[in-house]
C-alpha positions as CSV (number, residue, x, y, z in Angstrom):
1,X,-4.6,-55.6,49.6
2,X,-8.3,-53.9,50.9
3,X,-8.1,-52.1,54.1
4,X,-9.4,-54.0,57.7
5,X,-11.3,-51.7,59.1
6,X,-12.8,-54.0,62.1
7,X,-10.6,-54.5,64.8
8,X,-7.6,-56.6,63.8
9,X,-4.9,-56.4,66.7
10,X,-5.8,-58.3,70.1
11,X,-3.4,-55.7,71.9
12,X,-5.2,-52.4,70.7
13,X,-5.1,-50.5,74.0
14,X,-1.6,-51.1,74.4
15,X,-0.6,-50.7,70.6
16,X,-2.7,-47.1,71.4
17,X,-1.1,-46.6,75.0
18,X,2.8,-47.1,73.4
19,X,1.9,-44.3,70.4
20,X,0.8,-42.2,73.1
21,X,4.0,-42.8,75.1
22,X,5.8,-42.0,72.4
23,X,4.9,-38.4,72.6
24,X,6.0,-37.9,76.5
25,X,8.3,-35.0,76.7
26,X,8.3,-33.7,73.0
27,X,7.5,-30.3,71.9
28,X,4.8,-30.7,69.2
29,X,7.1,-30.3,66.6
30,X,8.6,-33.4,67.8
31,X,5.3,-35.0,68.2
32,X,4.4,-33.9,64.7
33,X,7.9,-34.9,63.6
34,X,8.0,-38.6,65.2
35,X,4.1,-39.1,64.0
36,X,5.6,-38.8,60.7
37,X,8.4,-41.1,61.0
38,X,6.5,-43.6,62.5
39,X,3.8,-43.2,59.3
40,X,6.8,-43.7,56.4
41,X,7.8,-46.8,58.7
42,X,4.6,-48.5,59.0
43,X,4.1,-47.7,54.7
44,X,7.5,-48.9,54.4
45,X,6.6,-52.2,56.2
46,X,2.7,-52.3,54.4
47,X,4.4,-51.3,50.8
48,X,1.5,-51.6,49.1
49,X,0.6,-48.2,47.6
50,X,-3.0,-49.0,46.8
51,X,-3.6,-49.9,50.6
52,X,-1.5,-46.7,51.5
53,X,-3.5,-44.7,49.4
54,X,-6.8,-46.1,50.8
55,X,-5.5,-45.3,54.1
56,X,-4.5,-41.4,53.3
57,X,-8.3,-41.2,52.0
58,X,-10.1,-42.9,54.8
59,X,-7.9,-40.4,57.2
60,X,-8.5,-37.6,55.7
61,X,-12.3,-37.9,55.4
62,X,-12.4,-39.2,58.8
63,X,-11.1,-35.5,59.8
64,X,-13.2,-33.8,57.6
65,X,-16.0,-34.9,59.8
């Protein structure tokens, strides 16, 4: 499984507008804490480690910039 990295999900704004919900009222130790229960759960549901891995890569270089 390759990465899609065009836009993919007809309901990005409100995918983007319920992770940012998520974060109402947490400290950002819960923030950091829920952002990484929410990353095992989407790998859980991918479960491909390759695309996983592809992921982690593209993320981090993304931040590098």
């Amino acid at each position: 499984m390759s990465l899609i990295l065009t836009r993919n999900a007809p309901a990005a704004d409100d995918i983007y507008e319920a992770i940012i919900r998520m974060h109402d009222g947490l400290s950002d130790e819960e923030s950091a804490r829920a952002n990484a229960r929410l990353i095992l759960i989407l790998a859980n549901h991918i479960g491909d480690a390759s695309t996983i891995k592809e992921a982690t890569t593209l993320a981090r270089s993304a931040g590098a910039r």
